[in-house]
C-alpha positions in Angstrom: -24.1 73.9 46.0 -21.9 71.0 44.5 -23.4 67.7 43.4 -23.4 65.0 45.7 -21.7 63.2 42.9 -18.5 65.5 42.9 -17.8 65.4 46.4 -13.9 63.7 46.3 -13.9 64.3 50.4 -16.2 64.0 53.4 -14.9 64.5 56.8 -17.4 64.0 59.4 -17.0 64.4 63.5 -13.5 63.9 63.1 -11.8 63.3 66.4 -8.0 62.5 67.6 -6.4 62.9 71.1 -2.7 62.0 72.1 -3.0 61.1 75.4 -4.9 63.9 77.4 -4.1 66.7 75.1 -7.0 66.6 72.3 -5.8 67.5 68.6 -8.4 67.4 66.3 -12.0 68.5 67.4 -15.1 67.3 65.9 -13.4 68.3 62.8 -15.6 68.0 59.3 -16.3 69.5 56.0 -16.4 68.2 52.0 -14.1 68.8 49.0 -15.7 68.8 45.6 -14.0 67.3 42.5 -11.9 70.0 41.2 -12.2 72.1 44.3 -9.2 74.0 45.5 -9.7 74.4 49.1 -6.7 76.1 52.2 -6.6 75.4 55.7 -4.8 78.1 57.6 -4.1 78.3 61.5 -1.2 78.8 64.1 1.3 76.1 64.6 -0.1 73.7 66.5 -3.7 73.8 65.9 -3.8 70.6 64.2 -3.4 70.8 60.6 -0.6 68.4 60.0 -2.8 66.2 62.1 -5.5 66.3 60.0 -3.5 66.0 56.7 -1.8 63.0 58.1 -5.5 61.7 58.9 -7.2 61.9 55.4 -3.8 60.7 54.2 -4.6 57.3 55.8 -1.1 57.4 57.9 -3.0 58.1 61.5 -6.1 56.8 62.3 -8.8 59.0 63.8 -9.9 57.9 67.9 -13.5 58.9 66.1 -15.6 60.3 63.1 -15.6 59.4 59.4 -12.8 60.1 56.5 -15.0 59.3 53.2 -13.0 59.2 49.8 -15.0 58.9 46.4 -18.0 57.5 48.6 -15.8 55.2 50.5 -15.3 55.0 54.3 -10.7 54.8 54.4 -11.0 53.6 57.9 -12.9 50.7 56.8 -10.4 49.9 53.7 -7.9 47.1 54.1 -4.1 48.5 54.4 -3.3 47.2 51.4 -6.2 49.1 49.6 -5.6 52.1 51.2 -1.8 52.2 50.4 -3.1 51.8 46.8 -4.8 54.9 47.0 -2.0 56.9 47.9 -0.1 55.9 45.2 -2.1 56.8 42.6 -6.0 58.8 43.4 -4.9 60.1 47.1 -1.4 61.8 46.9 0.3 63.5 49.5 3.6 66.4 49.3 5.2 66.7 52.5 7.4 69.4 53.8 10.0 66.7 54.1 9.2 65.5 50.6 10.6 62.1 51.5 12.0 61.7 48.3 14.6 58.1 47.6 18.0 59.4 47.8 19.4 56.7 45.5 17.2 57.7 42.7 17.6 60.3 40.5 15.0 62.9 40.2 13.1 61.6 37.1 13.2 58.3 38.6 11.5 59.6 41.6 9.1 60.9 39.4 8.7 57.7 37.4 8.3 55.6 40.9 4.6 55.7 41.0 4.0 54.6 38.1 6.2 52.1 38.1 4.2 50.4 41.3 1.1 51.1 39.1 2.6 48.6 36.1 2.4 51.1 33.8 4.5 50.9 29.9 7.9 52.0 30.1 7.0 54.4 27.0 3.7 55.6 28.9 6.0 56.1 31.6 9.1 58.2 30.0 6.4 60.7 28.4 4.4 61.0 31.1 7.7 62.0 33.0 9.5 64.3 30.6 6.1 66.6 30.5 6.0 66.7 34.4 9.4 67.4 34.8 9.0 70.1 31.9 5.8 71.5 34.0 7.5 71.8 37.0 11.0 73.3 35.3 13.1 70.2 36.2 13.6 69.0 33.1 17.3 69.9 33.1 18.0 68.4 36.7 16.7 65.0 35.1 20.1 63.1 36.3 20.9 64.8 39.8 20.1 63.4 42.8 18.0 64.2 45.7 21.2 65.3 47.4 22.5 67.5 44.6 18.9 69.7 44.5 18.1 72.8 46.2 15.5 72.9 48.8 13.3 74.6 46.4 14.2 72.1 43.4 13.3 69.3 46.2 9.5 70.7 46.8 9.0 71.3 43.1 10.3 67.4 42.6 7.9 66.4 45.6 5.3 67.9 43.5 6.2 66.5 40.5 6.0 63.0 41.8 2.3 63.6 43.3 1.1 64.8 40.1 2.4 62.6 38.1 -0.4 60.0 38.3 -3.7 62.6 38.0 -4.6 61.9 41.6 -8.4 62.4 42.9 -7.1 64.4 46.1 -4.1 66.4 46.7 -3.0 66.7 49.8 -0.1 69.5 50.1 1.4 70.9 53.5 3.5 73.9 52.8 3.2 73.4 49.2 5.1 76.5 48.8 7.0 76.4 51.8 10.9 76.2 50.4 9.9 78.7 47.2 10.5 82.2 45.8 7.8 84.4 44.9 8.3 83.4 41.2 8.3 79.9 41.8 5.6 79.7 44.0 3.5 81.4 41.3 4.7 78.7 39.2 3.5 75.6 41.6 0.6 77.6 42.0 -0.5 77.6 38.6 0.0 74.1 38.0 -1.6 72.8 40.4 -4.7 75.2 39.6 -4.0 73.6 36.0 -4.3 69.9 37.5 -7.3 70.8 39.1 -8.9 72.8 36.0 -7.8 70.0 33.3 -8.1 66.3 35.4 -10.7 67.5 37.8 -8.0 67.2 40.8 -9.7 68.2 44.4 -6.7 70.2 46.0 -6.2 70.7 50.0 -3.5 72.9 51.0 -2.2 73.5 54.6 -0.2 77.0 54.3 1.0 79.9 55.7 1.4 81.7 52.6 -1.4 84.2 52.0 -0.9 84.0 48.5 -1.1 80.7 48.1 -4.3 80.5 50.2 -5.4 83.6 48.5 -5.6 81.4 44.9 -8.0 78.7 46.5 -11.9 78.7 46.2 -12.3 78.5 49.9 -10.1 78.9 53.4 -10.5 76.9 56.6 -9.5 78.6 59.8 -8.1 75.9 61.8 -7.5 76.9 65.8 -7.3 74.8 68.7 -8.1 71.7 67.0 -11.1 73.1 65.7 -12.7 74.5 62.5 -13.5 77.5 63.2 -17.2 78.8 61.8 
């Protein structure tokens, strides 16, 4: 049993309907510090819900998203906006990268909002990019990357500030076997050397093969 002093995530009686058609059903579990935990499920069954939920970008119509002992639905916006720039990351399957930047200035963009030195910044950078094997697509542009260069760069840019919580839908979604293997391992990496809580939505059996625990999700519901 973890510590109740690791727990990173506690999700309790979660609930969220649009209109008639209920979503998320009395949804709830923990994530320790360090833990790498999958949700799997059909389409449909709510897990993009959810992610978007303990995200802070939809509100729950009931139950209680805790992060690092605090309640997010009682945070001010501007508090929990903070969080998802530095400890509560998000990667997307749309990776919502900016189109004008180039892809270690994407990279560089949280920290940037976080104030951080220019020379902090720059090395900080140039070993992510390495990690993820971007270091030679520095310059290019969203626009110029492959799908699979795009998710590694997504990655990149959630990593980059040694979040608390990882949220990842798809995480290896737009990969090949090898580089799949390759996201998979650093993000075990992230969560062995800065104590990073991982949550992965997937469809990949190997990728939720390589987590500590898996979550059936069906119907809204976790299932038992």
């Amino acid at each position: 049993m973890r510590e109740e002093e690791e727990i990173v995530l506690q999700v309790k009686g979660l609930r969220k309907a649009y209109g008639d058609q209920e979503v998320l059903s009395n949804v709830g579990f923990t994530i320790a510090r360090a833990e790498r935990v999958a949700i799997v499920g059909p389409s449909g069954s709510g897990k993009s819900t959810l992610l978007n939920c303990l995200a802070g970008l939809e509100s729950p119509d009931a139950g209680l998203i805790k992060f690092l002992g605090r309640n997010l639905q009682e945070m001010p916006e501007s508090e929990v906006t903070a969080l998802r720039r530095g400890q509560l990351t998000s990667v997307f399957q749309f990776f919502h990268l900016l189109p004008t930047l180039q892809a270690s200035e994407n990279v560089e963009f949280p920290l940037l909002l976080r104030n951080e030195k220019r020379t902090h910044r720059r090395q900080k950078v140039e070993a992510v990019m390495e990690e993820v094997g971007l270091a030679h697509r520095a310059k290019a542009l969203p626009s110029e990357l492959s799908g699979g260069e795009m998710q590694r760069l997504a990655i990149a840019r959630a990593i980059i500030t040694e979040p608390a919580l990882l949220l990842a839908d798809e995480p290896t979604g737009s990969l090949d076997q090898s580089n799949s293997r390759r996201i998979l391992e650093l993000l075990n990496t992230l969560a062995e050397r800065h104590g990073t809580a991982l949550l992965i939505v997937t469809h990949d059996p190997i990728a939720s093969s390589d987590c500590e625990r898996i979550l059936h999700m069906l119907d809204g519901r976790l299932e038992k």
